[in-house]
N, C-alpha and C positions, 0 to 999 in steps of 0.2 A: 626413945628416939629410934632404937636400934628394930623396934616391931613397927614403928612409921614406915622405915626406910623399904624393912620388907615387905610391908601393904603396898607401898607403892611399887617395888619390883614387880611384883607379882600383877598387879593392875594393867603393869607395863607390857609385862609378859602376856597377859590374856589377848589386852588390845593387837598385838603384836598377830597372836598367832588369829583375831580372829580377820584382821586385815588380810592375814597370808589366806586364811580361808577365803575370803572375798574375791580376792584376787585368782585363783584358782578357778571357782566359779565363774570368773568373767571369761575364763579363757587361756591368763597365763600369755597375756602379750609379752609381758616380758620377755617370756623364757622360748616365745616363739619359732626366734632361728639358730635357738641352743643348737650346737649339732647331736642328731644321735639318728641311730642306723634300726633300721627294722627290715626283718625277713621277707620274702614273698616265693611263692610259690609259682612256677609258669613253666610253659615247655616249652622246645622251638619248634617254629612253626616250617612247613616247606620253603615256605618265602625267605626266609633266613634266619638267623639260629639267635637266640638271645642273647645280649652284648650287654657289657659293662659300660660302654662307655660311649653309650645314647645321648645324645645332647637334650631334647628334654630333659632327663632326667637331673640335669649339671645343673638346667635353668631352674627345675622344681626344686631342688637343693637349695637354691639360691634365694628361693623365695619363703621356704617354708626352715630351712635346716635340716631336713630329712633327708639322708640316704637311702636307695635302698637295695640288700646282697639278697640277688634272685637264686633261690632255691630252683637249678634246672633241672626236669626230668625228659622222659622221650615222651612224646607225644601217644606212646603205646602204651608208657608205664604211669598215666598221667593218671586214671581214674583208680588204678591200686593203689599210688602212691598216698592220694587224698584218702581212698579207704582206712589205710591204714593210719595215717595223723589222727583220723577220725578216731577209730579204736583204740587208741592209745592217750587220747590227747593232747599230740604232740602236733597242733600245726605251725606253722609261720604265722607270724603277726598278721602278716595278708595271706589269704587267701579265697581264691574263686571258688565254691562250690555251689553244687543244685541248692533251689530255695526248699526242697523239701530236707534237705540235709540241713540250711542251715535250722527249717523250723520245729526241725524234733531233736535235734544236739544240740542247740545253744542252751534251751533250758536246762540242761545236765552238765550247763560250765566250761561248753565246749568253743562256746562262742561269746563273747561282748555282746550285751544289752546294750545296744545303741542306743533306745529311749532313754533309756535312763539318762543319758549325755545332751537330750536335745535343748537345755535349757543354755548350753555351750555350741550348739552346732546348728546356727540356723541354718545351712544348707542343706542340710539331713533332713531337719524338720520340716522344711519347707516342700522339699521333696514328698515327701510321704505325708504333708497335708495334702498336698494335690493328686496323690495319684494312690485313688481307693483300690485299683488291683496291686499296685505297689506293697501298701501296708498289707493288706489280703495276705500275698504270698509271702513276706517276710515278715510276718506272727507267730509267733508259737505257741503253745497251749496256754503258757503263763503270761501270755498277754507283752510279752517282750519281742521286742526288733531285734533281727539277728545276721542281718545282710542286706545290701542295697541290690536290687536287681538292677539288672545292664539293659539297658533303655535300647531296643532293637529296632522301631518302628515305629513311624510319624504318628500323631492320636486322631489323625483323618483315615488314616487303613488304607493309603492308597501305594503305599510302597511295597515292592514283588520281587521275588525272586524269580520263577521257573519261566521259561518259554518253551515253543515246541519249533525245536532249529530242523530245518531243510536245504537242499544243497540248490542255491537260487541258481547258480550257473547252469546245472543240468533240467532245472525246470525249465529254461529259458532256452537251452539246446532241444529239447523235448514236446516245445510248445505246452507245456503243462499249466493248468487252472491251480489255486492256492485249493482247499477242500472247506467246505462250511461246515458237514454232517458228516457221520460216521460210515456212510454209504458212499460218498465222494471220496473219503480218506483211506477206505478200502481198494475204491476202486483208482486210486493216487499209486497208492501200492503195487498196485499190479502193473497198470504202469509204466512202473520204475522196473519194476521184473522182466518185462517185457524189452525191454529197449536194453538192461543192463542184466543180464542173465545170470554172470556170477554175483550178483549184490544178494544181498536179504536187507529188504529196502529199511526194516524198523529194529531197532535196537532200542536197549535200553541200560543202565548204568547198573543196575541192580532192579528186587522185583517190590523192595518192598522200602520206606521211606519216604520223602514227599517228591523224587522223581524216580520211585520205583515204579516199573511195569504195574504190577495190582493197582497199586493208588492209583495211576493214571485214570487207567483204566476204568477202576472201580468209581472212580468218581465220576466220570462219565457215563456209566449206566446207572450208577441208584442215586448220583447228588450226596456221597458220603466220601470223605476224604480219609483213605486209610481203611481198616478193621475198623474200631470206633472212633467214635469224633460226635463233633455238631452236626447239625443239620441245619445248614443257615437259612431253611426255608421254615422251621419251626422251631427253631429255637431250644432245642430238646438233641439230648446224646444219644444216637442209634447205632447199632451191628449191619452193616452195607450187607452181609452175606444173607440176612432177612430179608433184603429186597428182593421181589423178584427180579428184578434190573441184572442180581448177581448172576444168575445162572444164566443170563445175554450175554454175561459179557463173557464168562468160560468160552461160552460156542463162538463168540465171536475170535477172541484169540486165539483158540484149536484151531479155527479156519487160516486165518492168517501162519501156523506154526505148519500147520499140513499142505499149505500152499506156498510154504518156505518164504513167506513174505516177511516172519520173523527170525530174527538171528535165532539160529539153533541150539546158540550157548546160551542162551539170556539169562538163564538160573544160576550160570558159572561166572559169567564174565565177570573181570574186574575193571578197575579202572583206567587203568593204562591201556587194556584190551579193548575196554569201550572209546578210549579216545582215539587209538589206531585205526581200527571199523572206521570212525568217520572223518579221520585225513585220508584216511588210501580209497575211498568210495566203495568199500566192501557192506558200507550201510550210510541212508544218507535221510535217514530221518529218527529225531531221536525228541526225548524232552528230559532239557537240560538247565540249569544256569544260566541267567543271560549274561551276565558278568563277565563268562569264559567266552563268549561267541568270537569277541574279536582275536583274543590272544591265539582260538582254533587257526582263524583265519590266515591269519598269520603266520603257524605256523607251517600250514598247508602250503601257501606261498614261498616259506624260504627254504619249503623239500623240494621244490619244483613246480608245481602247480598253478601257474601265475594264473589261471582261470579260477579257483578253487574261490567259492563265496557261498557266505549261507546267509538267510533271510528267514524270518516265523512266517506261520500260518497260522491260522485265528483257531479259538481252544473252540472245541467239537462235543456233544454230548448226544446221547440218543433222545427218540422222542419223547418230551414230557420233560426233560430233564434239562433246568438249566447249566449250563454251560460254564465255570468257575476257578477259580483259584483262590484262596486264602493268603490277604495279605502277609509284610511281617507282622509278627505281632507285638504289639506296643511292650510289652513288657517283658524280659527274657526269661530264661529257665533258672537262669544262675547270678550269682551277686558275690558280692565282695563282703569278706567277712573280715572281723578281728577276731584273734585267738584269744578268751576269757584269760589265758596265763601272759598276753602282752607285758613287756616289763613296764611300760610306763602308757596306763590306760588315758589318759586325761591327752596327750601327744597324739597317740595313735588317733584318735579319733579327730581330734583335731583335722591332725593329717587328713582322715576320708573326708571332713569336712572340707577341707583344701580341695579336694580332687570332685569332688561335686559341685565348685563352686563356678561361674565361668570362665575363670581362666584356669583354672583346672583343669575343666573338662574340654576346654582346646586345646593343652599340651596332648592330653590325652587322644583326641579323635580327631586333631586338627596337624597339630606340630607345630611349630615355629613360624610367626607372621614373618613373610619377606622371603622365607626361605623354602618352609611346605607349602606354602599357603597364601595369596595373597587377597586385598579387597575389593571387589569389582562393582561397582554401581552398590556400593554399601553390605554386599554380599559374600563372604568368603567364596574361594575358587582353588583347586586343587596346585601346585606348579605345574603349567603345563609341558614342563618339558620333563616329566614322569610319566607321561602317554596318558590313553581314553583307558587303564585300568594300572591305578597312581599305587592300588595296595600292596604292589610287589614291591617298591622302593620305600614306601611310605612305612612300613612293619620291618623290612628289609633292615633299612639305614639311619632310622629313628625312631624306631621303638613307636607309634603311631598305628592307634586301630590296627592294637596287638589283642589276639584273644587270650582270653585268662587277665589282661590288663586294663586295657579302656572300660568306661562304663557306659559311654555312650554311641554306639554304632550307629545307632541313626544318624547323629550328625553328621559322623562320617560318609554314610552315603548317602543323605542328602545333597554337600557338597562333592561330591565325586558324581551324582546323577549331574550335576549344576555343569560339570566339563564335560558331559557326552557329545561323541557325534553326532550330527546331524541323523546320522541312523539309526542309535540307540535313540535318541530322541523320540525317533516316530515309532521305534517298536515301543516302547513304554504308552506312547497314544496311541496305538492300534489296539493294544491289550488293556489299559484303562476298563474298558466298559467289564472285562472278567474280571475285575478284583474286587471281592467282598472283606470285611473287615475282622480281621484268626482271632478265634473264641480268646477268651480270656480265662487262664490259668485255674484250676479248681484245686481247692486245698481238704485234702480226707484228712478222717481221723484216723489212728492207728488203728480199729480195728478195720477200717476201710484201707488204710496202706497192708495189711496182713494180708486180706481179700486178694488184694492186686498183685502183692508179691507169690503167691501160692498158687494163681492159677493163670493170669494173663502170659505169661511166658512160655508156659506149656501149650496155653491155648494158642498161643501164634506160630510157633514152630508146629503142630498142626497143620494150623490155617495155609501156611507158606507151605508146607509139603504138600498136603491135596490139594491146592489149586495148582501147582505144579503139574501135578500128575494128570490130573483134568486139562491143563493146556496140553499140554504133550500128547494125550491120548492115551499115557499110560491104564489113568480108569475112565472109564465112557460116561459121556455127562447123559442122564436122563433122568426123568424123575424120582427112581430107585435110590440111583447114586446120591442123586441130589440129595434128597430125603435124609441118607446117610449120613451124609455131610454135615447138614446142621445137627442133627440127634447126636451125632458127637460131640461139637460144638456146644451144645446145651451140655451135656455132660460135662466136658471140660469147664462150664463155668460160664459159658456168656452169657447167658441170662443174670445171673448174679451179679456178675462186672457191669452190665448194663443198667440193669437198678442203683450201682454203687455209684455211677459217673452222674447219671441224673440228680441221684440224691444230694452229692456233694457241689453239683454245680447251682442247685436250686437253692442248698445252704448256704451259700462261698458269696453269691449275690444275689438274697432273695429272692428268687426267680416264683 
């Protein structure tokens, strides 16, 4: 009787636990709004400093059980901070890193195998069935998921960043034409020198970046965005300083730096000093952010300025050379990870399932219906009594399209495009016809990451010094120098890096 009773305990007990296993697999409804707290990592931003006590976050509690105690750093100490979690293996439950961090440390147990979870998280799954750059860039060698990248940019390629701001009030004092070619933009320049004598009419925010002086520039005479990149005319990763376009554009901008038509600092300025130059009219053409145009506006206005207004002009490129900007690009650099030591893995994931889902991902890039946000002809719409640029208030005062946070930026400025002015309206369709669709992310191998770490850093701090010195006049551009220029350039590695970005971009999507 006595070995009955235990056959049957024991039957009981299997059934038991294989239910409990069942149940786990399903998800753990039950234990869904258990409370429990998990870490996260984030910095404050300018807009305002991160807060405990964000009201989404009270709502997402609400919905999922989950707390979450933000690990803050400064914004300066934010990429050290992560190095180090990294080396150590000490991150927060959540955290933001680059997709190529998460996809050479997660295999080393540094990060959560998301696959492994997706038979529990159809939004993950779903996610990364649809979107093959997606899985691309958060794979790692073992064939494991190790971050969700932060969705930046619509999958039509028509959303933008940069414009090329002018001071429409002095155009309009000056009888001045907008410029189409590089010949008109020059001759815009002069001008503006002419009529405004202490100005230096072109500034720029920095020389190198995607509204740095060279990029601009250099895209405009060889159709290459940056030192390397695409070529969206073929489809293939080139070095812009191989073109001949490159040594156009040196002479071009020596002329303009010797005809003081450019700011003299341009190699130094910072940012505060770039945005001074174009409230005080010490410079009044620049390419910028369009995002910032009105707040400039604005704030030129409430120094004094009540004439003070700026307007674009259509993007310019030399002959043979179309004319461009690379949208955002659909898929971003960095994602949201779990830390492989999470205390409770089957939650956590959960949770990023929660936060992918969509009402997730409205707390996250939206805020609160009625209160961020409401619905206009079926349409979300920002509140508009947070002004035509909502993201000072909207990151500000509720944690909403927070960087290191949200996953979906896009939506966010789709619905923040959806409240433009009337005038941002039509610069977005003046400039429509420049936007082509930003290459898609390539994933090396390590001994392709070694390549890139060992020489492309050196090679750009180079690059950025002589062409400096080339603008400036410091070294005299002719074919000697030129010559120069690239044979050290070769030296330095670009040839090598240039094969490297081909190869893995030919690899990454069959090309």
């Amino acid at each position: 009787m006595k070995r009955k009773k235990v056959a049957w305990l024991l039957t009981v007990g299997l059934l038991v636990g294989v239910l409990a296993a069942c149940s786990n697999q399903s998800g753990g409804d039950e234990n869904s709004n258990e409370s429990i707290t998990f870490s996260w990592l984030v910095y404050d931003r300018p807009e305002g400093k991160v807060r405990t006590d964000w009201e989404i976050f009270k709502e997402i509690k609400e919905k999922t059980g989950v707390s979450i105690e933000f690990n803050i750093v400064s914004q300066e100490g934010l990429t050290e901070k992560k190095q180090i979690m990294i080396a150590t293996n000490t991150p927060t439950d959540f955290i933001n890193v680059s997709m190529q961090d998460a996809r050479e440390h997660g295999p080393e147990n540094i990060f959560l195998n998301l696959k492994q979870y997706f038979d529990r998280a159809p939004n993950l799954k779903k996610f990364f069935d649809e979107n093959a750059e997606a899985r691309a860039v958060a794979t790692g060698a073992d064939g494991g998921i190790y971050a969700v990248p932060v969705l930046e940019g619509d999958v039509e390629g028509k959303g933008f960043n940069f414009v090329w701001y002018i001071r429409k009030d002095l155009m309009d004092k000056y009888h001045l034409q907008a410029p189409k070619t590089l010949d008109e933009f020059y001759e815009l320049l002069k001008a503006f020198k002419q009529r405004e004598p202490d100005t230096y009419p072109l500034t720029a925010n920095a020389i190198v970046g995607d509204t740095g002086l060279y990029t601009t520039f250099g895209r405009a005479f060889t159709g290459i965005h940056g030192f390397f990149n695409l070529d969206p005319e073929t489809d293939t990763y080139a070095f812009a300083p191989y073109h001949d376009g490159y040594k156009e554009m040196l002479v071009f901008l020596n002329k303009l730096y010797a005809e003081k038509l450019l700011d003299p600092e341009f190699s130094l300025i910072t940012q505060a000093q770039w945005e001074e130059r174009m409230l005080t009219g010490k410079s009044v053409v620049t390419y910028f952010w369009k995002a910032d145009m009105e707040t400039i506006i604005d704030k030129a206005r409430q120094a004094g300025n009540a004439e003070y207004d700026l307007d674009v002009i259509p993007m310019f490129a030399a002959d043979g050379i179309k004319p461009y900007q690379f949208s955002r690009p659909v898929i971003g650099g960095s994602g949201l990870a779990i830390a492989a030591k999470v205390k409770d893995k089957e939650r956590a994931v959960k949770f990023l399932d929660y936060l992918k889902s969509e009402e997730g991902t409205n707390y996250l890039s939206l805020g609160i219906e009625g209160k961020t946000y409401m619905i206009e002809d079926g349409k979300p719409v920002f509140n508009p009594e947070f002004g035509t640029s909502p993201f000072t208030v909207l990151r500000k005062d509720w944690g909403v399209w927070y960087d290191q946070i949200t996953l979906n930026n896009a939506l966010s400025r789709e619905v923040w495009e959806r409240g433009l002015s009337e005038k941002s309206k039509d610069i977005n369709a003046r400039y429509a016809e420049f936007i082509v669709p930003a290459p898609k992310q390539i994933v090396k191998t390590d001994e392709e990451l070694e390549l890139e770490k060992s020489k492309l850093n050196n090679l750009n701090k180079y690059l950025e010094q002589k062409v400096t010195e080339f603008v400036t006049g410091k070294t005299p551009i002719n074919d000697s120098t030129y010559r120069e220029f690239i044979n050290q350039a070769k030296k330095l590695g670009s040839d090598e890096l240039l094969e490297m970005y081909n190869t893995a971009y030919k690899r990454t999507y069959g090309k």
